[in-house]
C-alpha positions as CSV (number, residue, x, y, z in Angstrom):
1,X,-1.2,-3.8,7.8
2,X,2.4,-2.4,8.3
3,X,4.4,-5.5,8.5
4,X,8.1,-5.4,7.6
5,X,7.6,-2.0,5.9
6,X,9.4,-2.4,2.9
7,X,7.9,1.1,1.8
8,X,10.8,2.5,4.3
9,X,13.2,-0.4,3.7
10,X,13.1,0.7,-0.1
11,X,12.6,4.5,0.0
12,X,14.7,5.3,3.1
13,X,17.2,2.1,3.9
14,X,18.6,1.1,0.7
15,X,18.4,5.3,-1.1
16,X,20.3,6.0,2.4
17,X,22.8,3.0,2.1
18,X,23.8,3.6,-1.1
19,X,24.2,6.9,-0.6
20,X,26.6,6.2,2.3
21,X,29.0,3.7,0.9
22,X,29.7,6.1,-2.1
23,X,30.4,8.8,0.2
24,X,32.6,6.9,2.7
25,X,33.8,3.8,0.6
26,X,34.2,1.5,3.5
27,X,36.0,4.1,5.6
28,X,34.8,4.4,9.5
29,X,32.3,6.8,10.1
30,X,29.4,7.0,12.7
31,X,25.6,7.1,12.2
32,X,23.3,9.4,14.0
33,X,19.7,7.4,14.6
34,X,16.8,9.6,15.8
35,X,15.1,6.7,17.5
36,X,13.2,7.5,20.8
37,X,13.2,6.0,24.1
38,X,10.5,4.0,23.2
39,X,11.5,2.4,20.4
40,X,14.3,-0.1,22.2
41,X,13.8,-2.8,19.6
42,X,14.4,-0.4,16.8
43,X,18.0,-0.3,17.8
44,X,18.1,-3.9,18.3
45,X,17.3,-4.2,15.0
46,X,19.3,-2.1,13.6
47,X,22.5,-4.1,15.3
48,X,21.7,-7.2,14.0
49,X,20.8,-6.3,10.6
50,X,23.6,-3.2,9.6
51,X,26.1,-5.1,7.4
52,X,27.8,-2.3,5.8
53,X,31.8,-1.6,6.4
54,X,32.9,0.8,8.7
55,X,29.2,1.7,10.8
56,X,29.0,2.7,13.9
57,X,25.1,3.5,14.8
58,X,24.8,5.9,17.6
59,X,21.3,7.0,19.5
60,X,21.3,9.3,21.5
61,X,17.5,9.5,22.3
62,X,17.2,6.2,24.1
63,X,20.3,6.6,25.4
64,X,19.4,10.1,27.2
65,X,16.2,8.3,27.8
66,X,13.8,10.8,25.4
67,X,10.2,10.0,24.5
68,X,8.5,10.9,21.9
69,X,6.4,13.5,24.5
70,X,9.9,15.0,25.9
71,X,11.4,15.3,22.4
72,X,8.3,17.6,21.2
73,X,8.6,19.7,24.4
74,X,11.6,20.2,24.2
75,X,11.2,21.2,20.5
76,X,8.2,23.6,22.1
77,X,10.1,25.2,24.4
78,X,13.5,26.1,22.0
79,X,11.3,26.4,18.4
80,X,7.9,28.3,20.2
81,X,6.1,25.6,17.7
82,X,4.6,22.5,17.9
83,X,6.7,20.3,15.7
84,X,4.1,17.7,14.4
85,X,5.6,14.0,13.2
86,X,6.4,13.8,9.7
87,X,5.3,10.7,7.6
88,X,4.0,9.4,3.9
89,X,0.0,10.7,4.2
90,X,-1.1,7.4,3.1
91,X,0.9,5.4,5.4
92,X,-0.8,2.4,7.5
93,X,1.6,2.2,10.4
94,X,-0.3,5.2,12.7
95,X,-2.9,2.5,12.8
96,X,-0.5,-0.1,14.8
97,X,0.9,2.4,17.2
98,X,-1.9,3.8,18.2
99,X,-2.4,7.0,16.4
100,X,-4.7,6.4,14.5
101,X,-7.1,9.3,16.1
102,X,-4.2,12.1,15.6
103,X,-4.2,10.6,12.0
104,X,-7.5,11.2,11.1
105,X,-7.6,14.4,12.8
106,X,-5.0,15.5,10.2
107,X,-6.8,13.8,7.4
108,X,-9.6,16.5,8.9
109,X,-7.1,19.2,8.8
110,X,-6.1,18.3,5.1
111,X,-9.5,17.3,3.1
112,X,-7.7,17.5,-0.8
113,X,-5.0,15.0,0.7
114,X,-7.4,12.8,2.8
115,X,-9.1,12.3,-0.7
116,X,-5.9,11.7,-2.4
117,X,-5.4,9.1,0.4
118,X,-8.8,7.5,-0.2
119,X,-8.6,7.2,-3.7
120,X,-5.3,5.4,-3.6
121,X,-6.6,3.1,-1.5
122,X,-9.6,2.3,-3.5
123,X,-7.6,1.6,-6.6
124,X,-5.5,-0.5,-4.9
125,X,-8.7,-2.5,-3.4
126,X,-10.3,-2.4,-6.5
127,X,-7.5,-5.1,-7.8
128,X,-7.1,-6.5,-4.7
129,X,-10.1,-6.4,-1.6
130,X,-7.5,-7.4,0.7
131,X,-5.4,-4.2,0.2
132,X,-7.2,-2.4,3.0
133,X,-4.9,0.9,4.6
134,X,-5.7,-0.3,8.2
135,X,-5.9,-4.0,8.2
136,X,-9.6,-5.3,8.7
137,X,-10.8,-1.6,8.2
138,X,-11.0,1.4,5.3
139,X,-10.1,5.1,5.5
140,X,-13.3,5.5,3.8
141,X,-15.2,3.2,6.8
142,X,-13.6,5.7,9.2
143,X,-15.2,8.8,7.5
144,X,-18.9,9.8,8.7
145,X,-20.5,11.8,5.6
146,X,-23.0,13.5,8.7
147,X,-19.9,14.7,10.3
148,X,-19.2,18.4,8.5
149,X,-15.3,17.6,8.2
150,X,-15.8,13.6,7.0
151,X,-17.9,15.1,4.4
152,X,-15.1,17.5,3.4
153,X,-12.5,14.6,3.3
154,X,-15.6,12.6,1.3
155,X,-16.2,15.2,-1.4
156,X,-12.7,15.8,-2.3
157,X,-12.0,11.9,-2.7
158,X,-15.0,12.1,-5.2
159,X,-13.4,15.2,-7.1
160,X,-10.1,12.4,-6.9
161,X,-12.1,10.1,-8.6
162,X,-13.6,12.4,-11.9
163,X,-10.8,11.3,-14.2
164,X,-9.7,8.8,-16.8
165,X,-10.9,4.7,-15.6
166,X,-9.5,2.2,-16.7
167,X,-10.3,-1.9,-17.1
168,X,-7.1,-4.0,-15.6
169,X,-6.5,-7.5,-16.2
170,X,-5.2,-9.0,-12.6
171,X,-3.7,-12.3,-12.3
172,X,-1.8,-13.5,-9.0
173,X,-0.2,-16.9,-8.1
174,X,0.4,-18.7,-5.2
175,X,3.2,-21.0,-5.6
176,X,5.0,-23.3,-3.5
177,X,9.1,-23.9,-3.1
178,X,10.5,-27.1,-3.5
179,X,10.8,-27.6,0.1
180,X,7.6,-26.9,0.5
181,X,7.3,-23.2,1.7
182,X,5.2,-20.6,0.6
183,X,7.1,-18.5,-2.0
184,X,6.1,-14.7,-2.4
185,X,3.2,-13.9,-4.3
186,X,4.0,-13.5,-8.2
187,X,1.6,-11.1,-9.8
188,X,0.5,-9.9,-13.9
189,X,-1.3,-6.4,-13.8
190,X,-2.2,-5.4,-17.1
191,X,-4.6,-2.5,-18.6
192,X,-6.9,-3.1,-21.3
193,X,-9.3,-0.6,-21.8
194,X,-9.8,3.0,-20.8
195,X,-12.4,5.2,-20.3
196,X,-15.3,6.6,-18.0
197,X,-16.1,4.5,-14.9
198,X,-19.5,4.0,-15.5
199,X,-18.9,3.0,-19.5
200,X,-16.1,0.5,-18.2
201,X,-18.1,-0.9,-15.7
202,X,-21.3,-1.9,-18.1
203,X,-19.0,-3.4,-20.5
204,X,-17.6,-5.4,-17.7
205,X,-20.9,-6.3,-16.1
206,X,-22.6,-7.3,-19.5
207,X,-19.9,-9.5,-20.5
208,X,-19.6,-11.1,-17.6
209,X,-23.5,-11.7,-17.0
210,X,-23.4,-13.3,-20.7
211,X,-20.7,-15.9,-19.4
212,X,-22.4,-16.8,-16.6
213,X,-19.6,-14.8,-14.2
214,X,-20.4,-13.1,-11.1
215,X,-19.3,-9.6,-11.0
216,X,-19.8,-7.2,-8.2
217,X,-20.5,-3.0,-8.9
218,X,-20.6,0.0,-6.2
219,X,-23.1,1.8,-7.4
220,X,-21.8,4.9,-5.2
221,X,-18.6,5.1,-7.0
222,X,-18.6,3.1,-9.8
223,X,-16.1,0.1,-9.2
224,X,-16.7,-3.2,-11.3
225,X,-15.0,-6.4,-10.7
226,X,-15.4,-9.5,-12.2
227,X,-13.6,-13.0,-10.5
228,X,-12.6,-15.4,-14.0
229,X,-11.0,-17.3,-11.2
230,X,-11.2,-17.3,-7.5
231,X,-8.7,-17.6,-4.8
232,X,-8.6,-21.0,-3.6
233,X,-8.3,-22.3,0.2
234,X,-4.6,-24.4,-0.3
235,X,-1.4,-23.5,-1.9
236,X,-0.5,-23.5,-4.6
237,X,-3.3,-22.0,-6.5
238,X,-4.1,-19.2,-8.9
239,X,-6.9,-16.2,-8.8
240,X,-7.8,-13.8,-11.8
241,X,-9.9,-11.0,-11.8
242,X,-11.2,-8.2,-14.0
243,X,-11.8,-4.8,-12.2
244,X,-12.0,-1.3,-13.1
245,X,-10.2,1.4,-11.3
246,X,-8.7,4.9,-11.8
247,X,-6.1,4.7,-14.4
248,X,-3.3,5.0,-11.6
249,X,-1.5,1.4,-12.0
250,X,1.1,0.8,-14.2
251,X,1.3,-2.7,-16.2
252,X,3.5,-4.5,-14.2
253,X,4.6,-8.5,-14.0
254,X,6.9,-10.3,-11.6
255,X,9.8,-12.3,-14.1
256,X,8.6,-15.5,-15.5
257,X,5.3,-15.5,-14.5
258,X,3.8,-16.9,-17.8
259,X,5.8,-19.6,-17.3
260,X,4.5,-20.4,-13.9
261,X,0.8,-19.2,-15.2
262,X,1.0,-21.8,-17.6
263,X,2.3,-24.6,-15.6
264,X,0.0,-24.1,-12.8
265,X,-3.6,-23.7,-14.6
266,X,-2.4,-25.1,-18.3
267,X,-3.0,-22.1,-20.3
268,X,-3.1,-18.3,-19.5
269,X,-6.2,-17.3,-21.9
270,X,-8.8,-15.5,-19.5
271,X,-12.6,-17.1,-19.7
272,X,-14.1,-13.5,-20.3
273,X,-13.5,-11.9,-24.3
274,X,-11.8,-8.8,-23.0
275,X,-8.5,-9.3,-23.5
């Protein structure tokens, strides 16, 4: 759901770091962290894994012993405002500290982002069902369209949705190392038709039905996806799906992956004439 949170890692850590080592060059200088009291293992963390020449972290929150609740009144009570936390609106990690009810409150508060939200979320789990925001559950699952507000949130993610489809051509493998470990998951996203949602998803569903291939549709918002090859149970294996989606994802695929493709299933030609 969050795990390692490579989205901060990348956009935050490593933008920071470099940042910092062209600034200072190796010479001493010290590093003011904002984490709280209750976040102990965050400094931890940051200890073991800071390599870089001439760091010093400091934090002065856990070391004056602030919460999260004392640093906002404190912020109250010199600002006159409350001084909400600041994150990415489409990030999963309020669910796994128990936010998750301030969250959606906000999503409430902010209906043309809460469908910006929902709709990135659906494109991502039309090429990939797994690719929930909150684990085992949706944003969407978490909306009530009887609930005035829900329905607010609702509506806008369908205005997010009225634009440009397209059909994508997913492959993912699941290799092992020579040791015998799980490697990480290699991946081939490719687009290969675009258009309306409903046009793409009948030209999906009809090919498919005449190759004997089970696809499955929403009928509420128009997703199509078609599995040439399903996941198996044991590494290593190999899955390949056609899906349509809002034409959002960018072609994209990890190096040497035809290589593996073909070494793995003996041949990378997909079993449905779309490509």
């Amino acid at each position: 759901m969050a795990g390692t949170r490579k989205c901060s890692l990348w956009a935050k850590g490593d933008v920071g770091d470099w940042w910092l080592k062209q600034v200072f060059g190796g010479r001493p200088f010290r590093q003011i962290m904002g984490f709280n009291a209750d976040e102990e293992g965050r400094r931890l963390g940051d200890q073991v894994t800071s390599k870089m020449p001439g760091r010093t972290g400091e934090f002065p929150l856990i070391d004056w012993g602030w919460n999260r609740q004392r640093c906002e009144a404190y912020l109250l009570e010199r600002f006159g405002v409350h001084w909400p936390k600041s994150y990415c609106t489409f990030c999963c990690f309020s669910a796994s500290m128990g936010s998750l009810p301030a969250h959606m409150e906000r999503m409430r508060s902010h209906p043309d982002i809460a469908g910006e939200v929902l709709r990135l979320e659906y494109t991502a789990m039309s090429l990939n069902p797994n690719a929930k925001l909150y684990g085992r559950k949706t944003l969407l699952e978490m909306f009530d369209p009887a609930q005035r507000r829900d329905r607010a949130c609702l509506e806008a993610f369908e205005r997010e949705l009225d634009m440009p489809w397209a059909l994508y051509h997913v492959r993912r493998l699941f290799l092992l190392s020579e040791d015998g470990r799980r490697r990480p998951v290699k991946r081939s996203t490719e687009r290969i038709d675009l258009g309306r949602p409903h046009q793409l998803a009948r030209r999906l569903i009809s090919i498919s039905e005449r190759h004997g291939v089970d696809v499955e549709y929403d009928p509420v918002y128009g997703r199509a996806r078609a599995w040439v090859r399903p996941r198996g149970k044991g590494w290593p294996m190999a899955e390949e799906l056609f899906a349509t989606a809002p034409a959002r994802v960018i072609d994209k695929q990890d190096k040497n992956f035809e290589q593996h493709w073909d070494a793995l299933v003996s041949g990378s030609a997909a079993q449905l004439p779309l490509v």
